[in-house]
N, C-alpha and C positions, 0 to 999 in steps of 0.2 A: 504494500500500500504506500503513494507517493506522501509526500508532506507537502502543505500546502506552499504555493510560494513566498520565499522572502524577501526582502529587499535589500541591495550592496549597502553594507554597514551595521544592517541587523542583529544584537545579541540577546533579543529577548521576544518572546516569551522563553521560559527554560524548555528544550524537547523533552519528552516521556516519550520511554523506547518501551517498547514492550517484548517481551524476551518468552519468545514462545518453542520450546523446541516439538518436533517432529513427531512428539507422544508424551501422556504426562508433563508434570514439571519439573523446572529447575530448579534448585536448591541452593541458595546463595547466604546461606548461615557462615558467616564468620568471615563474608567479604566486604573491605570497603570501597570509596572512590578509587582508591589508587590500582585495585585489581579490575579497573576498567579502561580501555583502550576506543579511540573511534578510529576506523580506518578510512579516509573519505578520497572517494576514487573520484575522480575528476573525467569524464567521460572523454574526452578530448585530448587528455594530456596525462597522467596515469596518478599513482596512489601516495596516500601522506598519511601521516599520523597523524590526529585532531591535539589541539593545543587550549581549547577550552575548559571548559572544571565539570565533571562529575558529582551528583550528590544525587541521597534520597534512594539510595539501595533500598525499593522494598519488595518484599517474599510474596511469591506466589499466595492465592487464599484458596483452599481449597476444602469445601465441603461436603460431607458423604463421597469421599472419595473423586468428586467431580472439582474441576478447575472453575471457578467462577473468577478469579480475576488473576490475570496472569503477573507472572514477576514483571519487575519493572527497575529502569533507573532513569534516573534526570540526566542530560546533556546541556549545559549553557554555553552556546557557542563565542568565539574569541572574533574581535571585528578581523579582523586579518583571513577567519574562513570564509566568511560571509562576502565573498567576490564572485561578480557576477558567471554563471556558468551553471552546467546541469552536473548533479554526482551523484554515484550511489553510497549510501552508509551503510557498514557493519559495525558491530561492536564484538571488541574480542573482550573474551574474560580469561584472565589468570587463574586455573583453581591450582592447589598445594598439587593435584594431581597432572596438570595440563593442562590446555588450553581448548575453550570451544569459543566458533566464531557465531554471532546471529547476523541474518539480514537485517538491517532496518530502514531498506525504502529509498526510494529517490529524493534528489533534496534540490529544487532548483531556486536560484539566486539570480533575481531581474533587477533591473533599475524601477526608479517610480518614474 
């Protein structure tokens, strides 16, 4: 799913990723901002590491065994991402055990 457009210079509102993997959920007990990563591919011109700030790790919610709200983290991007241009974002996460990546969508950045 894209995000909706933003404009060159942009750092707010903060993104909410939402961190859905391929069955059940993810399990993020004992991680903080700093075991988050954005990787933002620049469709055009190729991939970078995000430089903005992470917060707001929270845990999947899950009731009678069903997922009703998926995990999630906050992204607050740095003006220096926010240049005009289309990208896709993942977010990688560090676990003690290794690393899994998520999609998180198209991200595009227009002028007003």
């Amino acid at each position: 799913m894209g995000i909706n457009t933003w404009y060159m210079g942009d750092t707010v509102p903060l993104l909410t990723i939402q961190l859905v993997p391929d069955s059940g959920f993810i399990d993020l007990t004992g991680l903080a901002p700093a075991n988050f990563t954005l990787l933002i591919r620049n469709l055009n011109v190729g991939e970078t590491s995000g430089v903005g700030t992470f917060s707001s790790v929270t845990q999947a919610t899950v009731t009678n065994g069903v997922v009703t709200a998926p995990a999630s983290v906050k992204y607050q991007f740095a003006v220096s991402e926010a240049v005009v241009g289309l990208y896709h974002l993942y977010v990688r996460i560090q676990f003690a055990s290794g690393q899994q990546t998520f999609d998180a969508g198209l991200w595009q950045v227009g002028t007003a």
